[in-house]
DSSP file (Angstrom, degrees, kcal/mol; ACC not computed):
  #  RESIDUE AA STRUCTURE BP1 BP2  ACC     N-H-->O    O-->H-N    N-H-->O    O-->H-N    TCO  KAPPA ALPHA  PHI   PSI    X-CA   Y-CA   Z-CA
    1    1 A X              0   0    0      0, 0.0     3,-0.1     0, 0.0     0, 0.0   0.000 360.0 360.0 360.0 147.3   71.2 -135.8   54.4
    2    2 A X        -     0   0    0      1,-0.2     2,-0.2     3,-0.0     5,-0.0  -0.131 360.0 -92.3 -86.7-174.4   68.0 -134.5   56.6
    3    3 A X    >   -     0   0    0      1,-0.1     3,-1.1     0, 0.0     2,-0.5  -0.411  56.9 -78.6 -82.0 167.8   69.6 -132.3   59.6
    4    4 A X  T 3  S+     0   0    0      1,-0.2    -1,-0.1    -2,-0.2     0, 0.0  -0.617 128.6  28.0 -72.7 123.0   70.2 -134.3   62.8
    5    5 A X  T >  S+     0   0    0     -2,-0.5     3,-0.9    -3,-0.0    -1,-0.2  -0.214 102.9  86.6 131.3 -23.4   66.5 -134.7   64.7
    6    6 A X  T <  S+     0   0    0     -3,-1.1    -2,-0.1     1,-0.3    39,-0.0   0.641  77.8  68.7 -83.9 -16.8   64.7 -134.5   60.9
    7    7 A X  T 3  S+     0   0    0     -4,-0.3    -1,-0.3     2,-0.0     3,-0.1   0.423  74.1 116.3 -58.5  -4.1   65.2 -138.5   60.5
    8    8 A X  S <  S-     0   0    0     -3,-0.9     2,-0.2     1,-0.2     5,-0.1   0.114  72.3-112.1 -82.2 157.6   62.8 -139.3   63.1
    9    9 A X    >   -     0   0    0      1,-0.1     3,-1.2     3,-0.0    -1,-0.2  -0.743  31.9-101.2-104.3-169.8   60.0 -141.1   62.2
   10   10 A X  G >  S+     0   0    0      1,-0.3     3,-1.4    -2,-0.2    -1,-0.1   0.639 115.8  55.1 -73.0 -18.6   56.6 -139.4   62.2
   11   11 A X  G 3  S+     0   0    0      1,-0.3    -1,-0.3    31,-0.1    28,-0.1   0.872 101.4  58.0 -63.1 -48.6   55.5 -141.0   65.6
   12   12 A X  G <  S+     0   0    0     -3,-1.2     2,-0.3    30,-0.1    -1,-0.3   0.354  80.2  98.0-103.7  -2.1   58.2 -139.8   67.2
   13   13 A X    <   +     0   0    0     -3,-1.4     2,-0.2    -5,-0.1    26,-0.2  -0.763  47.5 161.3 -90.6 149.4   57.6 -135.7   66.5
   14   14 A X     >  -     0   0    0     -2,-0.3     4,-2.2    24,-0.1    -2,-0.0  -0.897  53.7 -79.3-168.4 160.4   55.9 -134.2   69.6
   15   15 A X  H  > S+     0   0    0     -2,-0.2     4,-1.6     1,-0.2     5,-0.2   0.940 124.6  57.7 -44.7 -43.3   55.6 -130.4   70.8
   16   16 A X  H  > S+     0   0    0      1,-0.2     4,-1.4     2,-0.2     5,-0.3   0.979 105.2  46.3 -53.1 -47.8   59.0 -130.2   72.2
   17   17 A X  H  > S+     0   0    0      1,-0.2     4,-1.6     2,-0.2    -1,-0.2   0.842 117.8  48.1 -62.7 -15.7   60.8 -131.1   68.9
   18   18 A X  H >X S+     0   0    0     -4,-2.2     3,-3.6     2,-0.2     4,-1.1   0.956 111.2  47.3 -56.1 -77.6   58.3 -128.4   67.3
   19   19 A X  H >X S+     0   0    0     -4,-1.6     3,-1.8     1,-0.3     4,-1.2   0.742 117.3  52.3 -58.6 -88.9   59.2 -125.7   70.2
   20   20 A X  H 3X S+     0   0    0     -4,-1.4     4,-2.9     1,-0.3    -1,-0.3   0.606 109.0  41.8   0.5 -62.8   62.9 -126.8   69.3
   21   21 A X  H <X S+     0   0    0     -3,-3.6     4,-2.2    -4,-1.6    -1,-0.3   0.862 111.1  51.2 -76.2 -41.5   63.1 -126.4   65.8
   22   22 A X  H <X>S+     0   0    0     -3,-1.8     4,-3.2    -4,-1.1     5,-2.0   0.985 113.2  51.5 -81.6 -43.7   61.2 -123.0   65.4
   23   23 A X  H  <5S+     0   0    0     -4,-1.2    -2,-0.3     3,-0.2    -1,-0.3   0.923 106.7  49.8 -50.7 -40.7   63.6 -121.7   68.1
   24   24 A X  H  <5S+     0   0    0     -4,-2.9    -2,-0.2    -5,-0.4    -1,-0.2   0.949 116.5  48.1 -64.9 -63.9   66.6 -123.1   66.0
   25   25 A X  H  <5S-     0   0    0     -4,-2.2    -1,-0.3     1,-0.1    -2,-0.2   0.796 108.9-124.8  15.0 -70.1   64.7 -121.1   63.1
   26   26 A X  T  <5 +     0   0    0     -4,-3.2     2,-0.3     1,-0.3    -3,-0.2   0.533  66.4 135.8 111.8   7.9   64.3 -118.3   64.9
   27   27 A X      < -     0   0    0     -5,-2.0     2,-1.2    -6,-0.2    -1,-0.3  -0.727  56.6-117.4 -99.6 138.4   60.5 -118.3   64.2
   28   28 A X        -     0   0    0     -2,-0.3    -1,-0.0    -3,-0.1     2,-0.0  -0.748  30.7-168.8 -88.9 103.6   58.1 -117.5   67.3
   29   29 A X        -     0   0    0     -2,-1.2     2,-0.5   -10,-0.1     3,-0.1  -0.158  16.6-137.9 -59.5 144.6   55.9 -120.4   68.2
   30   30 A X    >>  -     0   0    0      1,-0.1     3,-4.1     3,-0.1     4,-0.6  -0.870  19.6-123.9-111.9 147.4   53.2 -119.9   70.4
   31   31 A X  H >> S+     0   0    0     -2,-0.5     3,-1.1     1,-0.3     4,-0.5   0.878 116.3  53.0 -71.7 -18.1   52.8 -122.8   73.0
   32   32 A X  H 34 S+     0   0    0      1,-0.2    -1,-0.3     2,-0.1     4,-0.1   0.581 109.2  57.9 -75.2   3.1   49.1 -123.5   72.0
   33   33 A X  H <> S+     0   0    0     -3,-4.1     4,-1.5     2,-0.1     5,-0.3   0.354  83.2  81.9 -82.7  -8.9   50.8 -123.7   68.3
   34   34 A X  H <X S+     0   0    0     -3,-1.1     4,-4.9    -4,-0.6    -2,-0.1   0.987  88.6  51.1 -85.6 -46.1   53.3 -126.5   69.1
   35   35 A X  H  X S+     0   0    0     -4,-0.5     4,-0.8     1,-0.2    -1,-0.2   0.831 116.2  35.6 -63.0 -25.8   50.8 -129.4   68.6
   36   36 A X  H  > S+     0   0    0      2,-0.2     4,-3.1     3,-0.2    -1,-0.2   0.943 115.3  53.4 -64.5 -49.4   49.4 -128.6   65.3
   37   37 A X  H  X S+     0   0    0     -4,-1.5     4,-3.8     2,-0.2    -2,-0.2   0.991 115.8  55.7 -60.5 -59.9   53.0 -127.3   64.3
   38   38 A X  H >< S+     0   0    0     -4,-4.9     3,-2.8    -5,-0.3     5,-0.2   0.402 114.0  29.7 -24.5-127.3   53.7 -131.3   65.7
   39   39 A X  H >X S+     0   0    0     -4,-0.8     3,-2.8     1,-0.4     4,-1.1   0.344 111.8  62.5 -48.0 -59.7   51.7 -133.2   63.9
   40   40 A X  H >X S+     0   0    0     -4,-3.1     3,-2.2     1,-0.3     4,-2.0   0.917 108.1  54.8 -40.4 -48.0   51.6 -131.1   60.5
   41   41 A X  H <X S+     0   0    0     -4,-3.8     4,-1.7    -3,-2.8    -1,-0.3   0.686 103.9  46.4 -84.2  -0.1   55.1 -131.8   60.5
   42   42 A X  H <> S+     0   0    0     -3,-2.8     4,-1.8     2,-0.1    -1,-0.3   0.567 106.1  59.6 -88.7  -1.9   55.0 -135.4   60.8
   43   43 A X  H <X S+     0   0    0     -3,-2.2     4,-1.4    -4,-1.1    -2,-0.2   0.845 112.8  41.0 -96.3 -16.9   52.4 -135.6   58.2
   44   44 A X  H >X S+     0   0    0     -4,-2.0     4,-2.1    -5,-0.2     3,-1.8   0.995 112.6  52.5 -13.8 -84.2   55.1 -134.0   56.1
   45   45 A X  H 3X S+     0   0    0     -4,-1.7     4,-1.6     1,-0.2    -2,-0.2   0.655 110.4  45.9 -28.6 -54.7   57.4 -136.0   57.5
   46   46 A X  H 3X S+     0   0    0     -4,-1.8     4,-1.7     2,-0.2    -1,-0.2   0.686 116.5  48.0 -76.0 -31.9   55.1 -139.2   56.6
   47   47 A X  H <X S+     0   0    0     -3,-1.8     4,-1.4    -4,-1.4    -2,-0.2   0.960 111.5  46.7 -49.6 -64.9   54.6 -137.8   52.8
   48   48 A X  H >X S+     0   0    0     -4,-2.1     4,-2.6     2,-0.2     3,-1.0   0.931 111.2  52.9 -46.5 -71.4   58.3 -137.0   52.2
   49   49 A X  H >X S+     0   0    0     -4,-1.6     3,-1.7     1,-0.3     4,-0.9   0.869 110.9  49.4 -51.6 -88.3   59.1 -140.7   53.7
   50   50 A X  H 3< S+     0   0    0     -4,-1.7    -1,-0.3     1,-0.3    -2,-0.2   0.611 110.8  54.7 -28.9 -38.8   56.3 -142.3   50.9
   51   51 A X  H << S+     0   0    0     -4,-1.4     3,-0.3    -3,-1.0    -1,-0.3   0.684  94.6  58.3 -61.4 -29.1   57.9 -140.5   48.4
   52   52 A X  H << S+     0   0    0     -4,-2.6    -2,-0.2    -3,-1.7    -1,-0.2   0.666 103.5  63.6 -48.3 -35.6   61.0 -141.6   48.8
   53   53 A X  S  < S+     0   0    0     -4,-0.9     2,-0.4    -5,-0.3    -2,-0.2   0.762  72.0 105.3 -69.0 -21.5   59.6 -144.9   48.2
   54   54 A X        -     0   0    0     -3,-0.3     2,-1.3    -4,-0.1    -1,-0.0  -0.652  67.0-136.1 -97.0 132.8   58.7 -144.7   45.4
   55   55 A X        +     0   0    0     -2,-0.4     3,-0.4     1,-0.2    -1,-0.1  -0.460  31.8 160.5 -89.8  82.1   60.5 -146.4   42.2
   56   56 A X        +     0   0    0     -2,-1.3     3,-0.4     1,-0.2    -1,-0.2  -0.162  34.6 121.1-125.2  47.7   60.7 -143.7   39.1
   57   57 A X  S    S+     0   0    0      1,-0.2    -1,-0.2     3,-0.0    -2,-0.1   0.585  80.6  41.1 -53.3 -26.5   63.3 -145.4   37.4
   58   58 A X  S    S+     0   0    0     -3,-0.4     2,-0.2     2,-0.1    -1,-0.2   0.185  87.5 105.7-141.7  43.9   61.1 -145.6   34.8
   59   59 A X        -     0   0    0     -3,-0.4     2,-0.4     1,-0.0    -3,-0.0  -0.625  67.1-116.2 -45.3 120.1   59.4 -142.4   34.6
   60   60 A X        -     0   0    0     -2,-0.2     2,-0.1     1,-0.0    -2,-0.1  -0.546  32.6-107.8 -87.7 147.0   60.2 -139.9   31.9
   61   61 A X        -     0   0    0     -2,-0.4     2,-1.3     1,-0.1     3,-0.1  -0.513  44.2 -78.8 -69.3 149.0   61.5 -136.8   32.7
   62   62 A X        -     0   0    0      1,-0.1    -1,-0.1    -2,-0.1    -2,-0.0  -0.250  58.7-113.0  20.6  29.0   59.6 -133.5   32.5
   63   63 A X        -     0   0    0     -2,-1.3     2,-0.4     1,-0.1    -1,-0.1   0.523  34.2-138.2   1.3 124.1   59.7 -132.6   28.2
   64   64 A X        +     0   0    0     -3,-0.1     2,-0.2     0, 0.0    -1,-0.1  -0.744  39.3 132.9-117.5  88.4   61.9 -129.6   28.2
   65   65 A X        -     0   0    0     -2,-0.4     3,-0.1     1,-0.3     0, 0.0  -0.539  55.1 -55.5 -89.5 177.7   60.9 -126.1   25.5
   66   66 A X        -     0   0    0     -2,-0.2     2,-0.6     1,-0.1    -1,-0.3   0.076  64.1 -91.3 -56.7 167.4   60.5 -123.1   25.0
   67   67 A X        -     0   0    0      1,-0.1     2,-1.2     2,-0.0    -1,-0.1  -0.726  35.8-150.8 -63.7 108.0   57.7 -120.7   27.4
   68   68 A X        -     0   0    0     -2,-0.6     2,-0.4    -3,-0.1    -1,-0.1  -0.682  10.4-155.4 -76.8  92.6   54.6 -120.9   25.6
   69   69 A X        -     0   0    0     -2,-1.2     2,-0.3     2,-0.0    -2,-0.0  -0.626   9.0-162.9 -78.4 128.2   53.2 -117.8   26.6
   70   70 A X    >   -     0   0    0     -2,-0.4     3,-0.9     1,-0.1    -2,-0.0  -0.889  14.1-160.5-112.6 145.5   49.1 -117.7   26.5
   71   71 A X  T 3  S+     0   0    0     -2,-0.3    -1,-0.1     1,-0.3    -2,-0.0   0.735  90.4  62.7 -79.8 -16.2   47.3 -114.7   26.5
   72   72 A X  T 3         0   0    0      1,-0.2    -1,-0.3     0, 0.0     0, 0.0   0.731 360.0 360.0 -71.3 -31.1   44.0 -116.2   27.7
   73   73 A X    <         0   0    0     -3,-0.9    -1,-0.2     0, 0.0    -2,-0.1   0.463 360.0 360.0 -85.1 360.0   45.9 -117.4   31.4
């Protein structure tokens, strides 16, 4: 479960809840940072939410072996 204020949908994220959040953090925003900080995080927000949607019941999981280490990489 997201934290309480992280359900929101993406419409609904605005500077304050940025200026909010990086204080909860602890991070210093700067206030001509809050709108970008906004809106990147509802397009997160809007990603996360589409992925969620999506049905990969019948996906295979990931094949799981050894590290092929290559020397060439």
């Amino acid at each position: 479960m997201p934290p309480a204020g992280l359900d929101m949908p993406p419409a609904e994220l605005d500077r304050h809840d940025a200026a909010r959040w990086a204080h909860r953090a602890g991070l210093p925003l700067a206030d001509e940072r809050l709108d970008a900080v906004a809106a990147t995080a509802a397009h997160i927000h809007a990603v996360v939410a589409t992925l969620r949607e999506l049905d990969l019941t019948d996906v295979a999981p990931a094949p799981v072996g050894a590290e092929v280490r290559d020397a060439a990489v």
